[in-house]
N, C-alpha and C positions, 0 to 999 in steps of 0.2 A: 494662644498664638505663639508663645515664649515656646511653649514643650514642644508644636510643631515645627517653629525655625530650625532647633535643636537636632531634630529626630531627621531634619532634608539635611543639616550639615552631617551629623554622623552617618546615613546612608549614602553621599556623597563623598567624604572620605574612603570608608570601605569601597565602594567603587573602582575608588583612584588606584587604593592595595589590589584589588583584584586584578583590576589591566594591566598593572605593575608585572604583577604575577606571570599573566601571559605569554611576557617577552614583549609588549607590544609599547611604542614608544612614540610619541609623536616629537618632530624634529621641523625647526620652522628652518628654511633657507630655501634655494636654488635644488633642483633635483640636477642631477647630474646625469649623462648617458656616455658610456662610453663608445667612444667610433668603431666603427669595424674594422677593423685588419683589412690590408690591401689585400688582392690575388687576383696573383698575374699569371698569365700563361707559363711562363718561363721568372724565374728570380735566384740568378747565382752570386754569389758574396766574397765566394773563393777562400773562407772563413775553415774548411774541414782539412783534412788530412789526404791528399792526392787527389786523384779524378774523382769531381764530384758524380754521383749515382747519376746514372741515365746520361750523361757526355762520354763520348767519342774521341779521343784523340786518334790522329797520326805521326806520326814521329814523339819526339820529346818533348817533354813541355814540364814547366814549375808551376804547379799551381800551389807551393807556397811557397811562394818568392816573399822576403820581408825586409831587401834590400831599399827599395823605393814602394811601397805599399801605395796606393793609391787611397783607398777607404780601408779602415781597419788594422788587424795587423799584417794581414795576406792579402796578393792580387795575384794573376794568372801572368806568364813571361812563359812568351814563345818565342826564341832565339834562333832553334834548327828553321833550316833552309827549307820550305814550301810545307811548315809545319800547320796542321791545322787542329780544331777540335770544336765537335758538331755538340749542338745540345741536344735535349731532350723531345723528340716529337711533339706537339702539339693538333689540336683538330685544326686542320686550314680553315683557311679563313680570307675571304676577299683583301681584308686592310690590316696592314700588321705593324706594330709601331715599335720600335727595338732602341734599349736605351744601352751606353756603354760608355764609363770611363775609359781614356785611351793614351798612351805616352810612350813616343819613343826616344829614344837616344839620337839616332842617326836619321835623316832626309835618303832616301836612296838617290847613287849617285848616277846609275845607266838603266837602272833595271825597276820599274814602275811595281809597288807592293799593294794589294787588298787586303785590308783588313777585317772586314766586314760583307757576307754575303746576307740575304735573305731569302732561303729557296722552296722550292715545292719538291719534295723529298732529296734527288739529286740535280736537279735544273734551279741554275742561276737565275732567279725573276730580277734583282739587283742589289747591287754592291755600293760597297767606298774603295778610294786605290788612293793610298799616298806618289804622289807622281814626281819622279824622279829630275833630281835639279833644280825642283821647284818647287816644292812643298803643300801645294795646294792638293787638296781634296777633291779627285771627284764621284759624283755622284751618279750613277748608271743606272737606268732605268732601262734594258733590252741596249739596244743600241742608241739610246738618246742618254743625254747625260748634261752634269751642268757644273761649276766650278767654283769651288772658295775661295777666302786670300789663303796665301803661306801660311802654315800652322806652322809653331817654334818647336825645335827639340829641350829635351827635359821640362815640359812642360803638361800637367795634368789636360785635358780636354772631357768637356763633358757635351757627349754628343745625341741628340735625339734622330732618328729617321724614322721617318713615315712614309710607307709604302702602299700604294692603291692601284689594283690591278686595272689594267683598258681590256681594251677590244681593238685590238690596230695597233693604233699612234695617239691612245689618249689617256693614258697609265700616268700618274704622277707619282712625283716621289720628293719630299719639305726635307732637309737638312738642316738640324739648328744647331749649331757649334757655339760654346762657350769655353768659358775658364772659372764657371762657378755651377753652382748645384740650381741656378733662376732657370729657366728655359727663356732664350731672348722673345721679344714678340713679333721675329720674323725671323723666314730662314736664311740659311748661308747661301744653300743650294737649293734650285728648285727647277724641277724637271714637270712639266705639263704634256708631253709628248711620246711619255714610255711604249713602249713595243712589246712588252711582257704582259700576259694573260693567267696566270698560275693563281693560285691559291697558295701560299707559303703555309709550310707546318712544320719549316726547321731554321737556326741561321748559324752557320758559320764564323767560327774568329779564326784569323788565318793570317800567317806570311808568306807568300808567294811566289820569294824570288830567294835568288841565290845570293844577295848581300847581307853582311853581318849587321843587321839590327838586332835591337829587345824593344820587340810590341810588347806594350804591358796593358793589361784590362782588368778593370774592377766592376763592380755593380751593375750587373748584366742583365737587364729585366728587356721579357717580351709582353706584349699584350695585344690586343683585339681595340681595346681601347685607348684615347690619347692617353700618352704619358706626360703628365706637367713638372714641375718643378719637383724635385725628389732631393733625399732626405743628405744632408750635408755628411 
C-alpha cells in the first residue's frame, strides 16, 4: 500500500511538470472582458494637424486652435464671417443624435448665428441659432422650434441633440444643454411639432453671420444611436 501511495504521488508530480511545460497555468480570481470600443457614425476630436480627412470647410477655419482647448490639446475656432465646415457622409438614417462641445466669446449683438445644422445632403432638416441680444438657444425643427435660458460667454457647453424625422408636423427634436460631460435627465429644448421629413447623412458647424465671434467646438460625435453621458 506504502509503494502504491508513493508511485500516485510521483506520477502526480511529473504531471504537475508536464502541464508546467505546456504553458498552461491555472489562475484562481475574476475573469475579466474587456468592453468594446465605442463607433459612431461620425467622432471628431480635432486632436491632428489641419482639416480632419473627410470634412469640408468653407472659408477659414483653426482646427488647431490651443488658445482655449476645449477637450485635449486642440479644438476647432471658426472666426471668418458665414464660415462653415461639413463632416464626413454617413448612411441616412431616420434618427440622428449629434453631440458637441461649444463656446463662444461674444452673444451676437443684431445678427442671430447657427451653430449647428443637421442635414440630408444639402437640405436643412434642423439646427441651433445662438439669438442675438439674448443668448438663448434655439432649436429648429423645419419651421417649429423651441427655446433655452441664456447660455454665458467664455463658457464651455456640452450639448446633446436629437433629431427624429415626422411626416407633417410631427418631427421632434430634445436639446440637452450642460456645463459638464452628465447628460441632464431632461432637455433644454424640446420641439414635438417639426415639419422636416429627411433622412440626415451629414451635420454642419457653422457661423452665419457677419459679427465678430470665436465659435469653438470640441468632441464632435454623430450616431444612429442615443448618445449618453461621454467621456470628460
Amino acid at each position: 500500500m506504502k509503494k502504491q501511495l508513493l508511485l500516485l504521488a510521483a506520477l502526480l508530480c511529473f504531471a504537475s511538470l508536464a502541464w508546467a511545460n505546456f504553458g498552461y497555468q491555472i489562475v484562481e480570481g475574476p475573469v475579466v472582458v474587456a468592453a468594446p470600443a465605442t463607433s459612431y457614425l461620425v467622432e471628431e476630436n480635432a486632436e491632428g494637424t489641419g482639416t480632419p480627412s473627410g470634412w469640408a470647410d468653407t472659408g477659414t477655419h483653426d482646427w488647431d486652435y490651443t488658445t482655449t482647448a476645449l477637450r485635449g490639446s486642440q479644438s476647432l475656432s471658426i472666426t471668418e464671417n458665414y464660415g462653415t465646415t461639413t463632416s464626413p457622409t454617413f448612411s441616412a438614417t431616420a434618427n440622428v443624435n449629434a453631440f458637441i462641445r461649444f463656446r463662444t466669446d461674444s452673444i451676437p449683438a443684431s445678427s442671430s448665428a447657427t451653430f449647428l445644422q443637421i442635414r440630408d445632403g444639402s437640405t436643412v432638416l434642423c439646427y441651433l441659432r445662438l439669438i442675438a441680444g439674448t443668448g438663448v438657444i434655439r432649436g429648429y425643427h423645419g419651421t417649429a422650434y423651441g427655446a433655452s435660458s441664456a447660455i454665458s460667454v467664455d463658457t464651455t457647453y456640452y450639448i446633446w441633440a436629437e433629431y427624429a424625422s415626422g411626416s407633417g408636423a410631427d418631427g421632434t427634436l430634445d436639446v440637452y444643454i450642460d456645463t459638464d460631460n452628465t447628460k441632464p435627465a431632461s432637455p433644454s429644448i424640446s420641439v414635438t411639432t417639426g415639419t422636416t421629413s429627411g433622412d440626415p447623412d451629414n451635420i454642419k458647424l457653422l457661423k452665419d453671420n457677419g459679427e465678430a465671434h470665436n465659435f469653438i467646438f470640441d468632441q464632435i460625435i454623430v450616431d444612429d444611436a442615443t448618445i449618453g453621458d461621454v467621456d470628460a
